[in-house]
C-alpha positions as CSV (number, residue, x, y, z in Angstrom):
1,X,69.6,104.3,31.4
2,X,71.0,103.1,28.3
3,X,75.1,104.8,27.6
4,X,75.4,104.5,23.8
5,X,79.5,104.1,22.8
6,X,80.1,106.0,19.1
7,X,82.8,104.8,17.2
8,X,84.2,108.2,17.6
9,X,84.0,107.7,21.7
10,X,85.4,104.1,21.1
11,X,88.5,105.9,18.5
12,X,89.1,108.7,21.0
13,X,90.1,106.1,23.9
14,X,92.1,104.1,21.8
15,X,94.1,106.8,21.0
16,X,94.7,107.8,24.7
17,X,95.7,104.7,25.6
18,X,98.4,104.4,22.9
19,X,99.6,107.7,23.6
20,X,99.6,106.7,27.3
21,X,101.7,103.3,26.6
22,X,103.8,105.2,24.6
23,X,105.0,107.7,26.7
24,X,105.6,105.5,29.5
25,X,107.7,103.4,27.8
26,X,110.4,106.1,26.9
27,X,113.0,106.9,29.2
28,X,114.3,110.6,29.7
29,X,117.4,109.7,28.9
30,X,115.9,108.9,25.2
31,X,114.8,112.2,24.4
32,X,117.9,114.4,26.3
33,X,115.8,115.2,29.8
34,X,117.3,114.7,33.1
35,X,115.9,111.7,35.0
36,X,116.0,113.7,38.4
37,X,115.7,112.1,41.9
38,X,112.3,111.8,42.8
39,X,110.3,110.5,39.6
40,X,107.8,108.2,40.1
41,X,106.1,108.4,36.9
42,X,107.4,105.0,34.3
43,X,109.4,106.9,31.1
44,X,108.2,110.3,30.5
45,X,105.9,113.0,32.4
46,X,102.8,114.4,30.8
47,X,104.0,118.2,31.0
48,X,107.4,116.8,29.1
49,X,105.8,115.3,25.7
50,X,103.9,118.6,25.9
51,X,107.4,120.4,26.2
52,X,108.7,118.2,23.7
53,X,105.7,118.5,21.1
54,X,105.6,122.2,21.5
55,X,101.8,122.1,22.7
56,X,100.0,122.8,25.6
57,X,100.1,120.6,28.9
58,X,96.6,120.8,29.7
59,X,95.7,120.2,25.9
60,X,97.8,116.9,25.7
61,X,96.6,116.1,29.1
62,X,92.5,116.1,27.3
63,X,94.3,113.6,24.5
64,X,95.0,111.2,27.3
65,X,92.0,111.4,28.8
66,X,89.9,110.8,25.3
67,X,88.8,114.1,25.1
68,X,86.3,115.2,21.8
69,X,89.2,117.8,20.5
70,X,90.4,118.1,17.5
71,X,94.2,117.3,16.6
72,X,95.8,118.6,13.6
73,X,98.3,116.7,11.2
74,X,101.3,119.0,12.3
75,X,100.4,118.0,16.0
76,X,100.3,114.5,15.4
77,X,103.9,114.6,13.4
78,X,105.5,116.5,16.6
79,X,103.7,114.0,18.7
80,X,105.0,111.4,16.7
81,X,108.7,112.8,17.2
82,X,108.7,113.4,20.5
83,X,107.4,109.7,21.5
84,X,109.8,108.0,19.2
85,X,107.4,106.4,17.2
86,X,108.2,104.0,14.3
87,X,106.9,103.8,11.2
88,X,103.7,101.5,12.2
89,X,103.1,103.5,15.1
90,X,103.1,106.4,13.7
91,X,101.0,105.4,11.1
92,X,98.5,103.8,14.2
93,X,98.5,107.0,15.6
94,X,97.2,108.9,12.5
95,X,94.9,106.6,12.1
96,X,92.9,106.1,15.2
97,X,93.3,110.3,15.0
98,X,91.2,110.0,11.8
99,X,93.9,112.1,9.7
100,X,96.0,111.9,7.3
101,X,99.8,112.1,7.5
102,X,101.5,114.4,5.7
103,X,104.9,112.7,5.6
104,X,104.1,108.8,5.3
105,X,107.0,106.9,5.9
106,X,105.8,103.2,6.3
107,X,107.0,101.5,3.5
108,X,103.7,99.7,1.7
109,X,104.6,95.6,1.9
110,X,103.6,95.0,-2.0
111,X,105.8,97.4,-2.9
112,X,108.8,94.9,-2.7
113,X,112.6,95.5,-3.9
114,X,111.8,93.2,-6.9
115,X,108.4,94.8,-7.7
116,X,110.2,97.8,-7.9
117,X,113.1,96.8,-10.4
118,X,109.9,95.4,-13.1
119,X,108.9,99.1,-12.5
120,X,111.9,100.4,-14.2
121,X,112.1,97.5,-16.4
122,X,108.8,98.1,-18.2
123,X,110.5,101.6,-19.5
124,X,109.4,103.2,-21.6
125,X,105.9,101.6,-20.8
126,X,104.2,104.1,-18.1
127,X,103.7,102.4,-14.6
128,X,102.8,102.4,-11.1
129,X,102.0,100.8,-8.5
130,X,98.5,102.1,-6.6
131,X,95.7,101.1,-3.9
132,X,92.3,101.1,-4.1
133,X,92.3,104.1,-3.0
134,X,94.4,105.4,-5.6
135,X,97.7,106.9,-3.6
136,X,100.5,105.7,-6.1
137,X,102.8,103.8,-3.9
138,X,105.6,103.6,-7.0
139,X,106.0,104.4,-9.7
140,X,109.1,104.5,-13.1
141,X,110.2,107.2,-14.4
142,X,107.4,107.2,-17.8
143,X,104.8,107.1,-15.2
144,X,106.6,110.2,-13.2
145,X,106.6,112.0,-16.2
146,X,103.0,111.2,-17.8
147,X,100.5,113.6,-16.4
148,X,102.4,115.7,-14.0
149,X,105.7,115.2,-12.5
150,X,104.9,112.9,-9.7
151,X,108.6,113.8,-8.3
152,X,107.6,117.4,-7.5
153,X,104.6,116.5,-5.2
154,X,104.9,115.7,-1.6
155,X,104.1,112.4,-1.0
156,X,100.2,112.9,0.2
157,X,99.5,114.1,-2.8
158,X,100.6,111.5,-5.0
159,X,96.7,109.9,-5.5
160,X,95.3,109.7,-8.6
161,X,92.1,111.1,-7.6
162,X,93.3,114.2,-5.4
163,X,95.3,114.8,-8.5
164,X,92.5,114.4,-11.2
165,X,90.2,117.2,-9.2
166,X,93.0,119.4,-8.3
167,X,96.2,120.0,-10.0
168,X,96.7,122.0,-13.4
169,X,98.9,120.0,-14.8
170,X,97.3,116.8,-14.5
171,X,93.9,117.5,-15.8
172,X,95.1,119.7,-18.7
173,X,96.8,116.3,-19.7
174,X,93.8,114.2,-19.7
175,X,91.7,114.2,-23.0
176,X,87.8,114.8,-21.9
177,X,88.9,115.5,-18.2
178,X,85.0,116.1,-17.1
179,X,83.8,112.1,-18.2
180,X,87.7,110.8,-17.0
181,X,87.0,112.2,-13.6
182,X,83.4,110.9,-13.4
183,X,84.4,108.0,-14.1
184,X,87.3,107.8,-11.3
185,X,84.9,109.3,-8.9
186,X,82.1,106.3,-9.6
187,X,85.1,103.8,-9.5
188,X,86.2,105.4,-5.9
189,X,82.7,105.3,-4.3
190,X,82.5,101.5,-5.6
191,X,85.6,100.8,-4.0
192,X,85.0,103.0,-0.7
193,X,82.3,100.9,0.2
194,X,84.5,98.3,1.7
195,X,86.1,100.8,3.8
196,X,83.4,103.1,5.0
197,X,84.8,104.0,8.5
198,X,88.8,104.0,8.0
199,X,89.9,107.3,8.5
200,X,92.3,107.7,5.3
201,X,89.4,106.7,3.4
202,X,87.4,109.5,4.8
203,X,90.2,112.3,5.1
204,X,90.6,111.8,1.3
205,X,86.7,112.5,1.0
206,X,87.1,115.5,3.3
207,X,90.1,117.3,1.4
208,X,88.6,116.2,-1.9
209,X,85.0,117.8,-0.6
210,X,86.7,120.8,0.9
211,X,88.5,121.6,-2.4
212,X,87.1,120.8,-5.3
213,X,83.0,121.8,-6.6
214,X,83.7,119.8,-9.3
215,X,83.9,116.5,-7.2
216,X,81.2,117.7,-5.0
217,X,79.0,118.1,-7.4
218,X,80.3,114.8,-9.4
219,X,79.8,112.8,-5.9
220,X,76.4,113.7,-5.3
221,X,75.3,111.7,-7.8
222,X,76.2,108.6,-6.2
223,X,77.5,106.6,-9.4
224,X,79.3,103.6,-9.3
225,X,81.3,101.7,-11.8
226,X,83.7,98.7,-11.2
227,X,87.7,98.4,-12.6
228,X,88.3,98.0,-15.9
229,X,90.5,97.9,-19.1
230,X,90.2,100.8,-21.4
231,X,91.9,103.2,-24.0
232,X,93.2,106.3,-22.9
233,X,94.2,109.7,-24.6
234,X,96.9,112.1,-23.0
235,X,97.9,115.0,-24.4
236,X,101.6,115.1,-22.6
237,X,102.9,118.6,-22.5
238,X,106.5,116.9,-23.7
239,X,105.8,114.7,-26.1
240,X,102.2,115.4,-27.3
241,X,99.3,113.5,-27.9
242,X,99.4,109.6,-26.6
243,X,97.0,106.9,-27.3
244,X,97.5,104.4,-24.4
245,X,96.0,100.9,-22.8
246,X,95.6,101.2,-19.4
247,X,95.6,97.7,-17.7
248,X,95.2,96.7,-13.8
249,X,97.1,93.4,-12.7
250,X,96.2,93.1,-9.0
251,X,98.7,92.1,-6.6
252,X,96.4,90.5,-4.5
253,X,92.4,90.6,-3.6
254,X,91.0,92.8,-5.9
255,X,90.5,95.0,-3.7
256,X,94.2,95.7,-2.7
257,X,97.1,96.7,-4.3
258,X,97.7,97.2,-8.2
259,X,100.1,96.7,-11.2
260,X,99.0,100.1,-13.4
261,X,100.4,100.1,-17.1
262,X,99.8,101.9,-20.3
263,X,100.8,100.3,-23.3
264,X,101.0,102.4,-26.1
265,X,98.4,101.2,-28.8
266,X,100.1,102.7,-32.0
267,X,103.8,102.6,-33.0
268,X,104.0,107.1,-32.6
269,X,102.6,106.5,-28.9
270,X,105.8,104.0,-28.5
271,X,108.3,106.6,-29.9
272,X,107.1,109.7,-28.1
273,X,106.7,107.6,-24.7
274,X,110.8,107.1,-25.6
275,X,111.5,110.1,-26.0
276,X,109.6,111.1,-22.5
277,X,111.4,108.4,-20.7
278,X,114.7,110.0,-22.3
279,X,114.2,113.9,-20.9
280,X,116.6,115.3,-19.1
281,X,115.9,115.8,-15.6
282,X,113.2,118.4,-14.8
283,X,115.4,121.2,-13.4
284,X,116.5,121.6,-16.6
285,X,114.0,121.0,-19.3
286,X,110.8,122.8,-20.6
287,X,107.6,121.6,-22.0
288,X,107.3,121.6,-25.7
289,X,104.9,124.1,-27.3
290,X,101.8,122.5,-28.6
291,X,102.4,122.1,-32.0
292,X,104.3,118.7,-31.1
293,X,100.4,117.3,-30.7
């Protein structure tokens, strides 16, 4: 008899052997438990990164031993805490999970010190840094301001396409929202195809799926289109109408990391992207009516 190993099976030991590893390399002392006199067990008991995580013994016991259960995000963060896990680890953890984490905090390596500081510089010039899978990595303070404001999301929500398909704001400032978003869903499924079984990949196809009948019905019809150069039109709810060039300069392969600008293509563009990159902070300003367009 043949035993045929899924990925799933294959993801599901992976991830009880890290958690194992990691547990056993963390001393009680670490995490403010009592070492005791008669532990045997190398760093920390099962039963305390249960007590630590605020989940169930027996539950985090069928973790380690690669059971098929399903973890949330907010476990995985506790988990995350309670083992002392930096920033690549926890981000391994999520991963082999097959979720998404709600509070990234591995720094992306393009996004450099330097990289950052040409950000700002290219004020009043809207632009960001993003992946192929759209999550904008960085971004200046134009770009914050362009569509939505960027500063008042919470990190996993900062992608382009999550954005497009979801929030208010953002799609009441694109100009033909139902052909823009088409044509950011046939540019996602192009670029999806090199990553067909990573998890983030996939939990951004889940939540997108889950939330939005516009994308599912946009997805079904399998359309693909490639990166490109092209004018745009936003109708900022600041500054008005913008007529802008959007232009990718990759970072790397073309299918990692990306410079994102828009250059405005007419000289009242240029103005009214100075004035956006002049508003006071959003606490205390309010959109201007429409009759700026």
């Amino acid at each position: 008899m043949t035993t045929v190993t899924t990925q799933s099976d294959v993801r599901r030991h992976e991830l009880a052997d890290f958690l194992r590893s990691r547990r056993e390399r963390i001393t009680p002392e670490q995490v403010g438990l009592p070492r005791g006199r008669r532990r045997r067990t190398p760093g920390l008991r099962r039963e305390e990164v249960a007590q630590l995580s605020a989940v169930g013994v027996t539950w985090y016991t069928w973790l380690e031993q690669a059971r098929d259960i399903q973890v949330s995000p907010q476990v995985l963060d506790a988990l995350a805490r309670a083992l002392l896990l930096d920033p690549s680890e926890r981000s391994h953890l999520f991963a082999l999970a097959g979720s998404l984490d709600p509070t990234p905090h591995a720094p992306c390596p393009s996004v450099t010190p330097a990289l950052r500081a040409m950000l700002d510089q290219l004020g009043p010039i809207p632009a960001c840094v993003q992946n192929s899978r759209y999550d904008i990595l960085a971004y200046n303070t134009t770009y914050g301001r362009l569509l939505c404001d960027l500063d008042a999301l919470p990190p996993e929500d900062r992608n382009c396409l999550w954005l497009a398909f979801t929030h208010a704001d953002w799609r009441a400032a694109v100009v033909d929202v139902a052909e823009v978003n088409r044509t950011i869903a046939a540019k996602f499924r192009a670029a999806m195809a090199e990553h067909l079984a990573e998890p983030a990949w996939k939990t951004l196809l889940a939540r997108l799926e889950a939330e939005s009948a516009e994308f599912r019905e946009v997805w079904a019809r399998h359309e693909v289109v490639g990166q490109g150069t092209k004018t745009k039109y936003i109708r900022n709810a600041h500054v008005g109408l913008l007529q802008l060039q959007h232009t990718n300069l990759w970072l790397g392969p073309a299918a990692g990391p990306r410079l994102v600008t828009y250059v405005p293509v007419d000289e009242e563009s240029r103005t009214r992207l100075e004035r956006l990159e002049r508003l006071e902070p959003r606490s205390t300003r309010s959109p201007l009516s429409t009759a700026a367009v």
